[in-house]
N, C-alpha and C positions, 0 to 999 in steps of 0.2 A: 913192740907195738907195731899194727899194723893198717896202715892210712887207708879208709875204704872212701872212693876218690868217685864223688857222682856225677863230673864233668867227666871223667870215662866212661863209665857208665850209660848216660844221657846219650854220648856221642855215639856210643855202639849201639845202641836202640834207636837212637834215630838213621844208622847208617842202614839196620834192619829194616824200617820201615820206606825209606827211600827207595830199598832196591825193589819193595813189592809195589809200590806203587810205579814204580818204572814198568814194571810187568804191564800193568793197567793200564799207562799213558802209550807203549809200545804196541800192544791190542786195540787202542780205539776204547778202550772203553772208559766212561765216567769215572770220577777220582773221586776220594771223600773230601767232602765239603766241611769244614766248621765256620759256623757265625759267634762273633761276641760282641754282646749287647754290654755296652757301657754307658750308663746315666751319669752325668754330670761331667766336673773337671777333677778328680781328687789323681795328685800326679802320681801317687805310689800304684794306683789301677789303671793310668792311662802307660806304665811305664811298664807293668804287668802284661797288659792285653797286647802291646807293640810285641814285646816277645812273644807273644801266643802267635802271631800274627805272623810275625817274622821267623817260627820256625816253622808252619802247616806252609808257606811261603819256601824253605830248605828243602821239604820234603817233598814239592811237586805236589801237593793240595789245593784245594780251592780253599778261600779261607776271605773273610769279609768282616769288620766291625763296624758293626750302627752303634753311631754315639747319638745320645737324646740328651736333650735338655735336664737337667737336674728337676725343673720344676713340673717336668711330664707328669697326669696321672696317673694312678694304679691302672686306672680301665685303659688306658690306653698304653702303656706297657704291658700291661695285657693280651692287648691285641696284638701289639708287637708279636710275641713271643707265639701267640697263635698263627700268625702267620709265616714264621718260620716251621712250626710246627708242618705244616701243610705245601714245605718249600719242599723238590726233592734233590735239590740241588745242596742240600743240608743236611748231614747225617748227623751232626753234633750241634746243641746248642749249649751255650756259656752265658750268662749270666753274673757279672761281674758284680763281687757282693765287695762292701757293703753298698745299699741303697738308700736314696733319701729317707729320713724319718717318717715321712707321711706315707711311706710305701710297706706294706706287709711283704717283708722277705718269705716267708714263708708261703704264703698266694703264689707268689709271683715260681718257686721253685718248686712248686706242685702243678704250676698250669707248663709248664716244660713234659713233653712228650716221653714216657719213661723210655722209652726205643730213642732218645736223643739226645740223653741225662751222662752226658758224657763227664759230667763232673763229680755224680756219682751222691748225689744229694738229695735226690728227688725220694719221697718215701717207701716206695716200690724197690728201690735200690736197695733202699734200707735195710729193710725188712727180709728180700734175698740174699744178702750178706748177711745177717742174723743167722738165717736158717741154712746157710752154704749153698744156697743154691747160684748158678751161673749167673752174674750181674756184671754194672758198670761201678768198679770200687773208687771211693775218691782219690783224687790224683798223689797226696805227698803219703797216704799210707801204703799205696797202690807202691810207688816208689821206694820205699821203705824194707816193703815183702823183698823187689827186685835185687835191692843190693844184697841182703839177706844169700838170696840163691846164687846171685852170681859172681859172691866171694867164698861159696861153700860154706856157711858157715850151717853151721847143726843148729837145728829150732826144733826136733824131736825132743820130748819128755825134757826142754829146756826150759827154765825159770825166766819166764820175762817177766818185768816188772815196769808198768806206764806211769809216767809222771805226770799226769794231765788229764782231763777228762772232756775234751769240747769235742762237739761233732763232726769237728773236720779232722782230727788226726786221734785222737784217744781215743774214742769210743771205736772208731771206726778200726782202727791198727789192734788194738784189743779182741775185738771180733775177727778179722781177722787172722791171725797169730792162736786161735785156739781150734777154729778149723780143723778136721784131722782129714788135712790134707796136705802133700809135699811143699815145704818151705814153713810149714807151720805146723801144727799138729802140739804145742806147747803149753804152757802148766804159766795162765797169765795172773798176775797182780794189776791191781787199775789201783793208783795211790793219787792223793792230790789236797789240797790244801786246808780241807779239813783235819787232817789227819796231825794228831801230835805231837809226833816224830817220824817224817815221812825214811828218816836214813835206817829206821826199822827194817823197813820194805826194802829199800836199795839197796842195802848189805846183801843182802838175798838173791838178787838178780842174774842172771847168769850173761841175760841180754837185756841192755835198760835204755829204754826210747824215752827222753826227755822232751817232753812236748808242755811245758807249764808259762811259758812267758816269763821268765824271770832271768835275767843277763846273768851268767858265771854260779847260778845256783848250786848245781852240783857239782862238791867238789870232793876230792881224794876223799876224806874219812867216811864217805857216805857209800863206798861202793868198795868189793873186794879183790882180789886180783886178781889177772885175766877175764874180768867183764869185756864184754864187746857190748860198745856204748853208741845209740844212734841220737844225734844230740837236733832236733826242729826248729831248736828254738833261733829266731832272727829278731834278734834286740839290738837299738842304736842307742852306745852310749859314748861322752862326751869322750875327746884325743885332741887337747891342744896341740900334739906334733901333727895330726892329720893332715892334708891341705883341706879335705872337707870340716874339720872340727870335730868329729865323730866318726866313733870304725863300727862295723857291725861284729857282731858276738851272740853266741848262741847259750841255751840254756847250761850248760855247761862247763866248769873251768878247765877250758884245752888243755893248757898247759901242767895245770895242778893234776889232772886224770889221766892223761893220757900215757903216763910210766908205767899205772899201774894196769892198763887196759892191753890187752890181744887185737882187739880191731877198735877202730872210734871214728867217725866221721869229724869232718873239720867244718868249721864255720867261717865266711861260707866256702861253696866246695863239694859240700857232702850231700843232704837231702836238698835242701832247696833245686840243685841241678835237674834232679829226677822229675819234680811234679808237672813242668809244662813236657817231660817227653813223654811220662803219663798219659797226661791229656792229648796227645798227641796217637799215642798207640790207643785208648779206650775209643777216638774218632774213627780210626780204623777199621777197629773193633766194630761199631755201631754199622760202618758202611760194609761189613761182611754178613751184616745179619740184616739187615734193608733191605740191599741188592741181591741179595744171592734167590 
């Protein structure tokens, strides 16, 4: 078994992206900018966005969060988001989801400029990554591809098999992963909770991305040997020895799978590290096709 480690990973991409934007800072010239708009107080997006914040911050970025009021409205979140659109000191905007109830996430992630959609959500995005064409992919499938490449592993004519279906990491890593393009080019399953015996599907797997929400779901009898396993999932369940009272744990049972697997990500450790250096390189990304 062999540990595919995303806090390496993250840190060598972001060591990557450091040293071009040293290039830029060293020139005089303008650095990429990211904004993230956070409505309300909810601590698991204010404790998200500080990281967002604090690595575009590592990397010698511009980098800015407007916090609004929870009970802002749509039109005027609206105009927010218009006005970054029209900043050009901003080459990335973020949108911190989820949003109050009286707000249409979906408005609000379609009036985002798709030249600024660095989250990779906006439908233009969408629909480019449908069709293969050059886009801004979401940040933890985006992350997902990377580890993929940069532990060699073969995704030619391989069997992946997705566990989940939402649009932030299933559909999106599905699409993806069929691409016939390097790192992907593969023979995909999209399984999920319809389905009446999902370890149907994941016996089959050659490469199995668990993305379903559900703590220690998959375990050994569900999966065959040597699977390389990417586990998304980040679920908090109870640990009276904790000092918090709860550990986190992913879709996956680490320990019950990880004998029978070749490569498997760890929770946490493994995807989670990847999505904010994602977002971090698609801002980049955005500021080489702006500027240039």
């Amino acid at each position: 078994m062999n540990l595919i480690d995303g806090k390496k990973i993250s840190d060598e991409i972001k060591v990557e992206l450091q040293e071009k934007i040293k290039v830029l800072i060293d020139s005089g010239r303008k650095v990429p900018g990211l904004v993230t708009i956070l409505v309300g107080d909810d601590p698991a997006s204010q404790s998200y966005v500080g990281s967002k914040s604090k690595g575009c911050e590592q990397l010698g970025m511009h980098s800015k969060i407007e916090r609004l009021d929870a009970s802002i409205s749509e039109d005027e979140l609206l105009a927010v988001v218009g006005k970054y659109n029209a900043d050009p000191d901003y080459h990335g905007i973020l949108v911190q989801l989820p949003l109050p109830n009286h707000i249409d996430e979906d408005k609000v992630v379609e009036a985002i400029a798709p030249e600024k959609d660095v989250d990779g959500f906006h439908p233009i995005s969408v629909g480019n990554l449908v069709i293969g064409k050059d886009t801004f992919f979401p940040c933890t499938p985006y992350g997902i591809v990377e580890l993929l490449k940069r532990y060699k592993i073969e995704t030619k004519g391989k069997h992946v098999v997705v566990v989940g279906r939402s649009n932030i990491v299933g559909k999106p890593i599905a699409n993806m992963m069929l691409q016939k393009k390097e790192g992907a080019n593969s023979i995909v399953t999209i399984c999920h909770s319809a389905a009446e015996d999902i370890s149907k599907y994941t016996m089959q797997a050659d490469i199995l991305i668990a993305a379903i929400g559900r703590a220690n779901y998959i375990t050994s009898d569900m999966v065959k040997e040597g699977v390389v396993v990417v586990d998304v999932g980040i679920n908090r369940i109870d640990d009276p020895e904790s000092g918090k009272g709860y550990k986190i744990v992913g879709d996956v049972d680490f320990d019950d799978v990880a004998p029978k697997s070749s490569y498997i990500t760890p929770v946490p450790g493994g995807v989670g590290r990847m999505t904010i250096a994602m977002l971090l390189k698609n801002t980049y990304e955005a500021y080489l096709k702006i500027e240039q």
